[in-house]
Backbone bond lengths (Angstrom), bond angles and torsions (degrees), N, CA, C in turn:
res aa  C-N    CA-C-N  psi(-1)  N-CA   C-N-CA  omega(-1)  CA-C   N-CA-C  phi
1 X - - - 1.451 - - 1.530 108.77 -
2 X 1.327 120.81 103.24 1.298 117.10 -165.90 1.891 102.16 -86.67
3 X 1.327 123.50 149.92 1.056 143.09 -147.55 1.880 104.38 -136.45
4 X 1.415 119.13 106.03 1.351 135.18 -178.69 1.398 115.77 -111.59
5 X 1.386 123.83 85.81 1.653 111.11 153.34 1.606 127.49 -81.06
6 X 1.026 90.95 147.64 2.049 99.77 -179.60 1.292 93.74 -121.95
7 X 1.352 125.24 128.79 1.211 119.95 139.35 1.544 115.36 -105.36
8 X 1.473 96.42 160.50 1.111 104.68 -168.57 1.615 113.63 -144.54
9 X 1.259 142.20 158.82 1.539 119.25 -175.18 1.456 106.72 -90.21
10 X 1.066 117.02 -164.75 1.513 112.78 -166.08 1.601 94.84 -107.96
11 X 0.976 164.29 101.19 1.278 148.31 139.64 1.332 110.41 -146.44
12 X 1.394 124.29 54.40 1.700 125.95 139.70 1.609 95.92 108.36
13 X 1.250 93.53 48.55 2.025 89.64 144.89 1.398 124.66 -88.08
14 X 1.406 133.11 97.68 1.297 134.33 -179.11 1.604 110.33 -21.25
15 X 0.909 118.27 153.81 1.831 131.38 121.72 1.276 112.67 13.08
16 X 1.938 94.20 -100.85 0.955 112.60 157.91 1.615 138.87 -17.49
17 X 1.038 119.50 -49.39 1.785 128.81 -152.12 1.564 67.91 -87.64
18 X 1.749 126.42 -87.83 1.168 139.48 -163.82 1.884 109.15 -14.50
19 X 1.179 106.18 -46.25 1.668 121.82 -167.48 1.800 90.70 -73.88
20 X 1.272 106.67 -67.48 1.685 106.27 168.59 1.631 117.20 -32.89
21 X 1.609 128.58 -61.65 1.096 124.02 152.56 1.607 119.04 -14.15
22 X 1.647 107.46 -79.21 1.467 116.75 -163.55 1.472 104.42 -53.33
23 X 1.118 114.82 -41.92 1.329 109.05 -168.02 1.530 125.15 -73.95
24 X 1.713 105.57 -30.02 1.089 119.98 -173.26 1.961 97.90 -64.92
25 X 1.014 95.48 -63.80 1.544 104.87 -176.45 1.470 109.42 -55.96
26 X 1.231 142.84 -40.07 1.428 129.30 165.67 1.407 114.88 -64.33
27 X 1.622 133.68 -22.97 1.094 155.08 158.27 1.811 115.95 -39.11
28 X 1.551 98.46 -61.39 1.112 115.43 168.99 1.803 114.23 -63.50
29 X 1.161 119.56 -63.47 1.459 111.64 179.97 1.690 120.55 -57.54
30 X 1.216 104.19 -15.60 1.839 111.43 174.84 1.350 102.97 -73.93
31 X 1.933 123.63 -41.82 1.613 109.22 -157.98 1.157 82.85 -110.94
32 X 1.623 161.68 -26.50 1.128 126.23 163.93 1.692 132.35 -80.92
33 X 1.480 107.81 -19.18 1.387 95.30 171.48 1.750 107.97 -122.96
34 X 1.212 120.41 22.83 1.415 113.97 -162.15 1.195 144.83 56.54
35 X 1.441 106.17 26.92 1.751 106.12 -179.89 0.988 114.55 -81.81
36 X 1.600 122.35 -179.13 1.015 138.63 -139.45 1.443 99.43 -129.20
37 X 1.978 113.95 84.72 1.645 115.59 178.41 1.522 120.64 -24.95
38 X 1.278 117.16 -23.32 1.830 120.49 -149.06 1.935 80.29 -84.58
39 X 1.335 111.34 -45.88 1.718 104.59 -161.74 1.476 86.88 -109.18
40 X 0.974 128.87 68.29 1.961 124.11 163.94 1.714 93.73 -141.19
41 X 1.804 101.53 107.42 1.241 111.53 175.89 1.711 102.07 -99.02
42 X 1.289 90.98 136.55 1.863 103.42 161.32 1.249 113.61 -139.83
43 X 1.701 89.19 129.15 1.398 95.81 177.59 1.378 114.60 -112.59
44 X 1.732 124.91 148.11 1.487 120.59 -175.45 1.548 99.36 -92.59
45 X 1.009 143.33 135.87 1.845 130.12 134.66 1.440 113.54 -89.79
46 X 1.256 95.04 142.19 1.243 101.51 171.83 1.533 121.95 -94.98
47 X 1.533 146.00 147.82 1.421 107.25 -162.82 1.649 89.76 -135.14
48 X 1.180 136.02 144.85 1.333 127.30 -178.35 1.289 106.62 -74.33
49 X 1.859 119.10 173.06 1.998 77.74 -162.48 1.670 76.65 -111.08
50 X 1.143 136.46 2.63 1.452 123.96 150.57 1.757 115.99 -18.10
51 X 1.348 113.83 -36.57 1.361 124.05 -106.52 1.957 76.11 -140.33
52 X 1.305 120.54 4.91 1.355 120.07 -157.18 1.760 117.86 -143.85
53 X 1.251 104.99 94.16 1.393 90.25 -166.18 1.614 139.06 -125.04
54 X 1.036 116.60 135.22 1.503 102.11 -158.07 2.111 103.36 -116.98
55 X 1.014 99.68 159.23 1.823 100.61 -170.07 1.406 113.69 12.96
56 X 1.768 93.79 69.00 1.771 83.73 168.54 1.793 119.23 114.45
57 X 1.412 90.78 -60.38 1.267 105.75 -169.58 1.629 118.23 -131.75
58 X 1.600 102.24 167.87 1.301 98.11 -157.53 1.969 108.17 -85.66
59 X 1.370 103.94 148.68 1.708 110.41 -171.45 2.267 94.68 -43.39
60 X 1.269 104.06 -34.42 1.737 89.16 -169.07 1.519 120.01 -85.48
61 X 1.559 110.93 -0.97 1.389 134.59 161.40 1.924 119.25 -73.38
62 X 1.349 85.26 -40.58 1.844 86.38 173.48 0.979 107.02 -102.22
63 X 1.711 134.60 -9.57 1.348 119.63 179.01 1.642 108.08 -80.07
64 X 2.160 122.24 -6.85 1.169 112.90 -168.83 1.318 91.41 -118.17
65 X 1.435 129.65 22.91 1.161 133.60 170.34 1.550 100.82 -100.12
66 X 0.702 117.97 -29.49 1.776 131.17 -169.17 1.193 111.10 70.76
């Protein structure tokens, strides 16, 4: 049962997009390795971007730095 997390930050991925995600990625593990859609779990997190950090600092520090 192959097992997919995404994270992702929190600031407004639809529904929609999210469902696009799941699918894409169970999509992917069926035509490149042959699994089996029925047992291919993916899960999204969402991550606050407080909470997210890249060289140093946090994603909501460089996103108000521009």
């Amino acid at each position: 049962m192959p097992f997919v997390n995404i994270k992702i930050t929190r600031d407004g991925a639809t529904k929609e997009q999210k469902e696009r995600l799941i699918k894409g990625a169970t999509d992917l593990l069926v035509d490149v390795l042959g699994k089996n859609p029925a047992t291919t779990v993916v899960v999204i997190e969402e991550v606050d971007t407080d909470n997210w950090g890249i060289g140093g600092e946090s994603v909501t520090t460089r996103r108000q730095k521009g």
